[in-house]
Backbone as a printed PyTorch tensor [residue, N CA C, xyz], in Angstrom:
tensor([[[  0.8100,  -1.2020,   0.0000],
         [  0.0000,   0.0000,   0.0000],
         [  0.8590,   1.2750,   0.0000]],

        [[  1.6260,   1.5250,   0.6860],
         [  2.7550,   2.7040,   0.9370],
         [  3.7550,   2.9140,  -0.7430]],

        [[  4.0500,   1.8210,  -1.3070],
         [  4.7910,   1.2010,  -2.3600],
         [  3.7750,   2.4560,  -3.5440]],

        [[  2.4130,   1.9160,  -3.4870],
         [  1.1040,   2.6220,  -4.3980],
         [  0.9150,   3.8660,  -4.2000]],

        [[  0.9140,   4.0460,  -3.0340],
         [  0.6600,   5.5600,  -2.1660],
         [  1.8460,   6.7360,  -3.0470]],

        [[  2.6880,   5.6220,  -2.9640],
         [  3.6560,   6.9350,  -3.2170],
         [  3.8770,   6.8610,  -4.9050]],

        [[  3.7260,   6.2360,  -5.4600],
         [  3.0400,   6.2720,  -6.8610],
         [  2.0160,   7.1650,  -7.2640]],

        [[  1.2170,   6.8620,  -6.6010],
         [  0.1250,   7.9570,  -6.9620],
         [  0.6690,   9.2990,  -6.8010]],

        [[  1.2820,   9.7000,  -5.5530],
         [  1.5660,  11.0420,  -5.6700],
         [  2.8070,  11.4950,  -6.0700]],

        [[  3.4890,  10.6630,  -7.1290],
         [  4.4130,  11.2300,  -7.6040],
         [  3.8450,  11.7740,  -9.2220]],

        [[  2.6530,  10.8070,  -9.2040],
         [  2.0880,  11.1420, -10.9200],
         [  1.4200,  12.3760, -10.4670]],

        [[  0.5200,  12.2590,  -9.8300],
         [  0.0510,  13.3890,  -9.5770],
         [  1.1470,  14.9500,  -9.4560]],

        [[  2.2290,  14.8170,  -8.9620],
         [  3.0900,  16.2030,  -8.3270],
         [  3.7870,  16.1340, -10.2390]],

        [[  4.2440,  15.1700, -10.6100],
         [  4.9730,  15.4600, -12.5170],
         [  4.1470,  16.0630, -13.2990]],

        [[  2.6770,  16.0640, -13.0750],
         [  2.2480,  16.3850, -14.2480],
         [  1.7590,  15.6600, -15.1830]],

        [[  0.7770,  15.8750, -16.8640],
         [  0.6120,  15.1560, -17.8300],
         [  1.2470,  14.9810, -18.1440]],

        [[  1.5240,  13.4160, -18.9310],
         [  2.5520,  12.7000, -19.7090],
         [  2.4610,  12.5420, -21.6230]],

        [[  1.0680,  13.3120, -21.3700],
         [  0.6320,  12.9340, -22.8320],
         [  0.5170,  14.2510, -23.5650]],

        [[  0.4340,  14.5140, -25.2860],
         [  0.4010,  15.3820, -25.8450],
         [ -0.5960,  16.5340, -25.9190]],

        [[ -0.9610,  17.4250, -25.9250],
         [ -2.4850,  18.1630, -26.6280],
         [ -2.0060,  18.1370, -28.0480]],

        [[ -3.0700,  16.9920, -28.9240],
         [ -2.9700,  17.0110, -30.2420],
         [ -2.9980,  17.4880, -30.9140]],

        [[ -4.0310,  18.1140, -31.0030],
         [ -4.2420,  19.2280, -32.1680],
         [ -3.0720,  20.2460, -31.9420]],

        [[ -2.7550,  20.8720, -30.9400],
         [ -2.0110,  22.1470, -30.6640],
         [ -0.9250,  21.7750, -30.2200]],

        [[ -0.2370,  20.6650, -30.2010],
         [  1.2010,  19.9130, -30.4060],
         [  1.4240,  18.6660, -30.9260]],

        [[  2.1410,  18.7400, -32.1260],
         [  2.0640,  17.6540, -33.2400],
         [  3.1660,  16.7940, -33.0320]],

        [[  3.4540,  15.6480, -32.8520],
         [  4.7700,  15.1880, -32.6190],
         [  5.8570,  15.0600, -34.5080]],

        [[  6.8920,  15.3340, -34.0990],
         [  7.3730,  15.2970, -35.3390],
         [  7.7410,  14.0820, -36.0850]],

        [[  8.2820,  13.9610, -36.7370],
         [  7.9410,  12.0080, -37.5000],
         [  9.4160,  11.8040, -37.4050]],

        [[  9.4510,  10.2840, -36.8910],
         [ 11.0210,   9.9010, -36.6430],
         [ 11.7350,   9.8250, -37.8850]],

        [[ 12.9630,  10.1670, -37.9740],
         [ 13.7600,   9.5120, -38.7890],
         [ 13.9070,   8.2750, -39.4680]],

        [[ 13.6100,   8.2070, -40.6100],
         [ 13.7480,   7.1700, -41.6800],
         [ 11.8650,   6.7000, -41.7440]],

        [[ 11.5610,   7.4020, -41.6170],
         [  9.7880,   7.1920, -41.8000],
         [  9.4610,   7.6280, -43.4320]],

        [[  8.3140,   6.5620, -44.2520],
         [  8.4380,   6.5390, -45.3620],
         [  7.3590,   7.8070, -45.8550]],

        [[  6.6080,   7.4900, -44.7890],
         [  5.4320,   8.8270, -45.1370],
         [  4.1630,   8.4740, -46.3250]],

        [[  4.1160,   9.0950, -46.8820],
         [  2.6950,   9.0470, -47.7910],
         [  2.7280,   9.5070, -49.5260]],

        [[  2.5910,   8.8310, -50.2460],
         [  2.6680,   9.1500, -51.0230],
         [  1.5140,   9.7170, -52.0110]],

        [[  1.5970,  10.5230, -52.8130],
         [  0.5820,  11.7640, -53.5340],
         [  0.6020,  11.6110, -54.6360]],

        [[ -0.2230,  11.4500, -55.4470],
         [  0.1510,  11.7300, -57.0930],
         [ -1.0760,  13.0950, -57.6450]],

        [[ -0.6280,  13.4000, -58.2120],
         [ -0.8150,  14.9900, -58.7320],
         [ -1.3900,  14.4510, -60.6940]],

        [[ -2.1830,  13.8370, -60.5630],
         [ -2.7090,  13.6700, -62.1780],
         [ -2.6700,  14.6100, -63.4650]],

        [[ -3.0350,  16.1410, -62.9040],
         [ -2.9590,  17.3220, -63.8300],
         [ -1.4480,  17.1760, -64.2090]],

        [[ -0.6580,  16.6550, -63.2200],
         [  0.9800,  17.0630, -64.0240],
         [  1.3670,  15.8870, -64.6370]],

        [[  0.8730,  14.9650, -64.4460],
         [  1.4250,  13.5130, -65.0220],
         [  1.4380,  13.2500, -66.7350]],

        [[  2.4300,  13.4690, -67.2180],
         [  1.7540,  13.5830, -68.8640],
         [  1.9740,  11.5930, -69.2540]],

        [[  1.6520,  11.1170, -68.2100],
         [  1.5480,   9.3100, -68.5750],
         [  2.6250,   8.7760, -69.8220]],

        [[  4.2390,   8.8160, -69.0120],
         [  4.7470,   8.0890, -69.8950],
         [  5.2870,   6.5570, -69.0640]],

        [[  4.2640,   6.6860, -67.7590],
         [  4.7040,   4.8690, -67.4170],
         [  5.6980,   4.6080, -67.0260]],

        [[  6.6670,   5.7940, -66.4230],
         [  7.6540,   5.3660, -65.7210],
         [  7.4200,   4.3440, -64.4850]],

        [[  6.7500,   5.3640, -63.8560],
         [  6.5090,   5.0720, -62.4020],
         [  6.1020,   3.4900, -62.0670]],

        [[  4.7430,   3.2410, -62.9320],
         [  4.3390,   2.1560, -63.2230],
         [  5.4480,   0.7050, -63.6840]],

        [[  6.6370,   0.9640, -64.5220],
         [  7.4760,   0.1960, -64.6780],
         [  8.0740,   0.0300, -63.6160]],

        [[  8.4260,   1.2510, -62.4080],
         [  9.7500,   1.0360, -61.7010],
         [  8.9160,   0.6840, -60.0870]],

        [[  7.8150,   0.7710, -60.2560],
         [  7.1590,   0.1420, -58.5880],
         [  7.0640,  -1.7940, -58.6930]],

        [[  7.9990,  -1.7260, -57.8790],
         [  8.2250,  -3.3350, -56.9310],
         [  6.9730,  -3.8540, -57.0300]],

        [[  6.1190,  -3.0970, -56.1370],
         [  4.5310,  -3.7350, -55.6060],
         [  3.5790,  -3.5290, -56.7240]],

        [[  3.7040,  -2.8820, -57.8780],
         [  2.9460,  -2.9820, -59.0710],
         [  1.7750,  -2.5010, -58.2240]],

        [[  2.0710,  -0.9780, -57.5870],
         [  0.9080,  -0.4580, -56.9900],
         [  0.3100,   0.9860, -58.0180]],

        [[  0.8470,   0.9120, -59.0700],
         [  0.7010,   1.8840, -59.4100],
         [  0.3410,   1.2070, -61.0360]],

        [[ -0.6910,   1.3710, -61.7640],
         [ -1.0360,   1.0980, -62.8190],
         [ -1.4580,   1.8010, -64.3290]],

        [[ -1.3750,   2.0610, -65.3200],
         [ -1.6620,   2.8890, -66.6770],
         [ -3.0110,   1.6690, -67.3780]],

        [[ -3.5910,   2.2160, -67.4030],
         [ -4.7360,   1.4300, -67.9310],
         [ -5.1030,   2.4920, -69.3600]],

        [[ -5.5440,   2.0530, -70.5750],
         [ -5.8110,   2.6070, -72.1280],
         [ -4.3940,   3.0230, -72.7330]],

        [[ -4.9490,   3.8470, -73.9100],
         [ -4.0860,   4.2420, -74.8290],
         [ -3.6860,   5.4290, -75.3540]],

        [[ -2.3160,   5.9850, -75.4550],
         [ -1.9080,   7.2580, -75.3390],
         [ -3.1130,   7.8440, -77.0120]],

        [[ -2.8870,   6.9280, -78.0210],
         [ -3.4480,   7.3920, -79.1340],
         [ -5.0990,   7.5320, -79.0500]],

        [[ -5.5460,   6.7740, -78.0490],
         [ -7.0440,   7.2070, -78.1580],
         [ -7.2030,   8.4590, -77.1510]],

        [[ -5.9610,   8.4490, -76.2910],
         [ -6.5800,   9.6240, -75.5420],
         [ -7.2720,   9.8950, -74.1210]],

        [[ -7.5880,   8.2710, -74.0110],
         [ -8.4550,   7.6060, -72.7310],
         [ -7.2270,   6.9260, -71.8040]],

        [[ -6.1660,   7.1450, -71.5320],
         [ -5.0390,   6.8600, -70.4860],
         [ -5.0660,   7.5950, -68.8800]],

        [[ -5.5680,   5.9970, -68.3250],
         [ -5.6440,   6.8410, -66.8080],
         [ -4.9080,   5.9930, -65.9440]],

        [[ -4.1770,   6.7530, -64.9830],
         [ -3.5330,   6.5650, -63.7000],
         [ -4.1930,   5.9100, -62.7920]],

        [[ -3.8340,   4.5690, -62.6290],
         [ -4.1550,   4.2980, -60.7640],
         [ -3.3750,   4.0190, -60.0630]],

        [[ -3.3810,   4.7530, -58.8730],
         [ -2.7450,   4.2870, -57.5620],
         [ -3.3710,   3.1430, -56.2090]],

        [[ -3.1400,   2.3660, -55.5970],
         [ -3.2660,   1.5710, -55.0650],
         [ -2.3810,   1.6280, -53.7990]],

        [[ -3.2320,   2.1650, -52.6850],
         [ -1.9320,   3.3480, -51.2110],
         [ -1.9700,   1.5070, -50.3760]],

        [[ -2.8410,   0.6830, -50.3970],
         [ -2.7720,  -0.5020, -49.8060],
         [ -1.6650,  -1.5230, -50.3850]],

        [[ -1.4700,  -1.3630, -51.4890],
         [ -0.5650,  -2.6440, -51.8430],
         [  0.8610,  -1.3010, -51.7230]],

        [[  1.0830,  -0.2960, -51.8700],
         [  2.3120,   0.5130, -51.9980],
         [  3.1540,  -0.2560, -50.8110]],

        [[  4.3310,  -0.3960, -51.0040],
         [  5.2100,  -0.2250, -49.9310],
         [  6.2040,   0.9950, -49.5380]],

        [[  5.6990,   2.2340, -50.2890],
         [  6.6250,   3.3790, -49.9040],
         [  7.9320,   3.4980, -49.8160]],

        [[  8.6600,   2.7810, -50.9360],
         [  9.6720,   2.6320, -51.1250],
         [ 10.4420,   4.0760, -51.7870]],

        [[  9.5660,   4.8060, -52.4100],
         [ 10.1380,   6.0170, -53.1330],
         [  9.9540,   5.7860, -54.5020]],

        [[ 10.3410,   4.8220, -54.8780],
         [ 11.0770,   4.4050, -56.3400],
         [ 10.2270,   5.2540, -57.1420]],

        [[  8.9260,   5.4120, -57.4750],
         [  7.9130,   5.6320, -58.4170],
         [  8.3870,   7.6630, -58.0760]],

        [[  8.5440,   7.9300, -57.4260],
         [  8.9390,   9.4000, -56.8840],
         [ 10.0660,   9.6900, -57.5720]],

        [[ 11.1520,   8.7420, -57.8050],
         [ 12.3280,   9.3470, -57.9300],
         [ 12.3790,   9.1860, -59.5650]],

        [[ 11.4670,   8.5700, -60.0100],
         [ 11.4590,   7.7450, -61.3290],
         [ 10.7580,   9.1260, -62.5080]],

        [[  9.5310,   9.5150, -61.4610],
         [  8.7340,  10.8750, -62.2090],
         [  9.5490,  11.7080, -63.1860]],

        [[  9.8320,  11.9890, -64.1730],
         [ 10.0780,  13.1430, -64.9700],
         [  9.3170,  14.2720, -64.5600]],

        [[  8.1660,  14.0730, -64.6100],
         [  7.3560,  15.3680, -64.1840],
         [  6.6400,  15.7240, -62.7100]],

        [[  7.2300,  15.2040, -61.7420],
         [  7.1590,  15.6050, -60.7190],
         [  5.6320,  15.5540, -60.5530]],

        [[  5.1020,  14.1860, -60.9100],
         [  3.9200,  14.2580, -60.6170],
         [  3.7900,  13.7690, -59.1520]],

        [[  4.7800,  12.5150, -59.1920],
         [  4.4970,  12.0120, -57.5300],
         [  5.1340,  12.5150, -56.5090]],

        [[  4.7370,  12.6560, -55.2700],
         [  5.5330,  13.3240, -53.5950],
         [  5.4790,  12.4150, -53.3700]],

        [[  6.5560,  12.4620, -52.4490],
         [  6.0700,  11.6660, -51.1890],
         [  6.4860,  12.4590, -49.5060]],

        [[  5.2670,  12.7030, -48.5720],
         [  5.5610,  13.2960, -47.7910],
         [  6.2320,  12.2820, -46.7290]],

        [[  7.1670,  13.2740, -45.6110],
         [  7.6560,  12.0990, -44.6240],
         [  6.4150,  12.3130, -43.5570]],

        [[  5.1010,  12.5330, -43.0290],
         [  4.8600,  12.9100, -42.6040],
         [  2.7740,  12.4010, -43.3060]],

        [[  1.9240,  12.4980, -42.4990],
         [  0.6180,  12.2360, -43.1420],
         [  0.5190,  13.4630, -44.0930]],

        [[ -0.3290,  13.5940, -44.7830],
         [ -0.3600,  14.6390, -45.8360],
         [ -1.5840,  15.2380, -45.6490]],

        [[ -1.5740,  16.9930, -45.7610],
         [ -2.5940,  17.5730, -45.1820],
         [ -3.7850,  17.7700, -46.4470]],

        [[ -4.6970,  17.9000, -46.1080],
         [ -6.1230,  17.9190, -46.9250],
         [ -5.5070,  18.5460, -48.3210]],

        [[ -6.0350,  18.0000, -49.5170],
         [ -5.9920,  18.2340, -50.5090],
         [ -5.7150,  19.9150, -50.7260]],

        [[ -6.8060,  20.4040, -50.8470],
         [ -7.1600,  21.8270, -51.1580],
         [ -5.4380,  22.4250, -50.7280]],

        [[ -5.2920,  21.9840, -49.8050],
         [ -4.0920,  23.0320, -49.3710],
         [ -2.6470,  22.6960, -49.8840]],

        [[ -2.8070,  21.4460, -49.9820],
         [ -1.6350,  20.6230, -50.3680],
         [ -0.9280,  21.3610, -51.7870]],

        [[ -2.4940,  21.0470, -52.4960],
         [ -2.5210,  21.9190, -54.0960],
         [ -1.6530,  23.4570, -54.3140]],

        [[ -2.2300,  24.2500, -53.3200],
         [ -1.9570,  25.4960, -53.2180],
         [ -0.1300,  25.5160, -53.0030]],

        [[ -0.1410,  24.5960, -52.2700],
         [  1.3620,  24.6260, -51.6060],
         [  2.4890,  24.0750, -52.6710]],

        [[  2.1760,  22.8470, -53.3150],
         [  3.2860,  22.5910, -54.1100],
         [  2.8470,  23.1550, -55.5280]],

        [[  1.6230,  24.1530, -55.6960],
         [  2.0200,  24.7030, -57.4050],
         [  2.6600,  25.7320, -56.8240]],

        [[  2.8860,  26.8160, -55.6830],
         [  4.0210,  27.6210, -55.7540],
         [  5.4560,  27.6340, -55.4170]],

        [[  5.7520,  25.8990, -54.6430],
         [  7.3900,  25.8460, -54.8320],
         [  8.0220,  24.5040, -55.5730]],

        [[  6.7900,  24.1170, -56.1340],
         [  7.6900,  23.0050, -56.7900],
         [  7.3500,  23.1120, -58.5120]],

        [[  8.7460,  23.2270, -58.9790],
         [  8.8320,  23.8790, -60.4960],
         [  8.2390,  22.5060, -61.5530]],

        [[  7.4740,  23.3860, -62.4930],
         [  6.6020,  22.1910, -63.0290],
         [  7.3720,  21.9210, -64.2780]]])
């Protein structure tokens, strides 16, 4: 009992141990793969990405000559390796180290520092 006693009032005299979330974010450890983004308006679909992903998470479905060529991504089978990122010519794909914040803003943010 004395052993508990004094447990209790040592948590009590330290203080909270835990974060306020919203209004303190913890920062993301080192070597964390993060999230990856693809940006479709910039992608002019020449199938890099698609050749150079391991997990074949990333797919080109139709034909450049008809015109009907679309991008899929697949964030469940990805393993966040980078590869498809580093592979882009056109800087269609990110990858953040970090969750990635709501669209709308995201947009705003990389058409004014990342050169198209």
């Amino acid at each position: 009992m004395p052993q508990m006693l004094s447990n209790i009032i040592r948590n009590l005299v330290r203080g909270p141990v835990t974060r306020r979330y919203p209004k303190t974010k913890r920062t993301a450890f080192p070597g964390v793969r993060g999230e990856i983004v693809v940006f479709e308006d910039r992608c002019c679909y020449c199938g890099m990405c698609s050749r150079g992903c391991p997990a074949n998470a990333i797919s080109m479905t139709g034909s450049r000559k008809n015109g009907d060529i679309t991008l899929g991504y697949n964030p469940f089978a990805c393993i966040y390796c980078g590869k498809c990122v580093e592979m882009c010519p056109c800087c269609a794909l990110v990858m953040y180290e970090d969750q990635a914040p709501p669209r709308y803003k995201m947009e705003r943010k990389y058409r004014e520092n990342t050169p198209v």
